[in-house]
N, C-alpha and C positions, 0 to 999 in steps of 0.2 A: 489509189492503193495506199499512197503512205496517210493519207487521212483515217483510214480506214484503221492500218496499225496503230495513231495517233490514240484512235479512239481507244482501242481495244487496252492501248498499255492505261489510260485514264480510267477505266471502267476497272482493269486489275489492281491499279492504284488506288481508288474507291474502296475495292473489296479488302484491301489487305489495311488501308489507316479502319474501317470499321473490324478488324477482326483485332487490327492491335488496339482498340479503344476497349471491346469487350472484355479482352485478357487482363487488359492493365485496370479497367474495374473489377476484375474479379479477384485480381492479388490486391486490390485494397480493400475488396471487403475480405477477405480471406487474412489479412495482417489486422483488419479490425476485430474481428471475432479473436484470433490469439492475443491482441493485448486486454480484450475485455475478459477472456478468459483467466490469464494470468493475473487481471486485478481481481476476479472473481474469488479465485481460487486462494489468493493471495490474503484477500480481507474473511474468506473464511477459516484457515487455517493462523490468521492474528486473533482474529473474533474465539475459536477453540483455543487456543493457548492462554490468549489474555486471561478467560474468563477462568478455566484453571488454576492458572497463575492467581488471581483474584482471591479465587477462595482460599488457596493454600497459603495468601500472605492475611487472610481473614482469620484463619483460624492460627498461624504463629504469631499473627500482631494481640488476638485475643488470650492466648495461652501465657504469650509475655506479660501484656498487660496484670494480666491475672497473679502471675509469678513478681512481680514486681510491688504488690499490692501486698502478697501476702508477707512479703518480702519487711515491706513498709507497717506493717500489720493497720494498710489502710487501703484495702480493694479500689475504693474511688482513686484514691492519690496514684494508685498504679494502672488507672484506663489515662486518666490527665497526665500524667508523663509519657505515655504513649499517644495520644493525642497531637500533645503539645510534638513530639517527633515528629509524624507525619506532618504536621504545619511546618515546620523548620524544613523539611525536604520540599514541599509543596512550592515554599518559598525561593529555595534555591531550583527549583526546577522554571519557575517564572523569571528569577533572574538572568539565567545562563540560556533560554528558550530560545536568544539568536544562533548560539553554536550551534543547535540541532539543525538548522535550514541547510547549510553545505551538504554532512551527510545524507540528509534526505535528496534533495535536488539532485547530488550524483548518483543514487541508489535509481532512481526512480529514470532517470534520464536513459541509465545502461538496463531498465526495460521496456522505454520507448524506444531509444534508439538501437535496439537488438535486432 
């Protein structure tokens, strides 16, 4: 008799470690699809903005340029001083490119670790 219970609680203990192994694979795929979602969604609404962004600093960097030229009464000398800017920011963007790593590593951390 009590072998018999022996068995029965090991056979319910079988069934319940395989029903909790299924679950807890399915909340990791289920936490995997929402962080790939959120990177999804994430680098397509950077990729929509960015590219925005892009043009409309396209077409004020080219308007200045322009305005600066006529300015100069020498169009070339006003694309090259606008140039020579974006190289000077380019520049400081490579120098100071270690500060960015905190920011990001925290940003990105509190949506893994969400």
């Amino acid at each position: 008799m009590a072998l018999e219970e022996l068995k029965d609680n090991l056979s319910e203990v079988d069934r319940n470690v395989r029903a909790y192994l299924e679950n807890t694979e399915e909340y990791y795929k289920l936490r995997g699809f929402k962080l790939a979602m959120r990177g999804i969604s994430s680098l397509v609404k950077l990729l929509l903005m960015g590219s925005i962004a892009l043009l409309a600093l396209f077409m004020l960097s080219f308007a200045l340029a322009y305005g600066i030229g006529q300015w100069l009464n020498n169009i070339f000398l006003g694309f090259l001083i606008v140039g020579g800017i974006y190289i000077l920011f380019g520049i400081g963007c490579y120098l100071f490119r270690s500060k960015l790593d905190k920011p990001l590593l925290k940003k990105f951390s509190d949506y893994y670790f969400d």
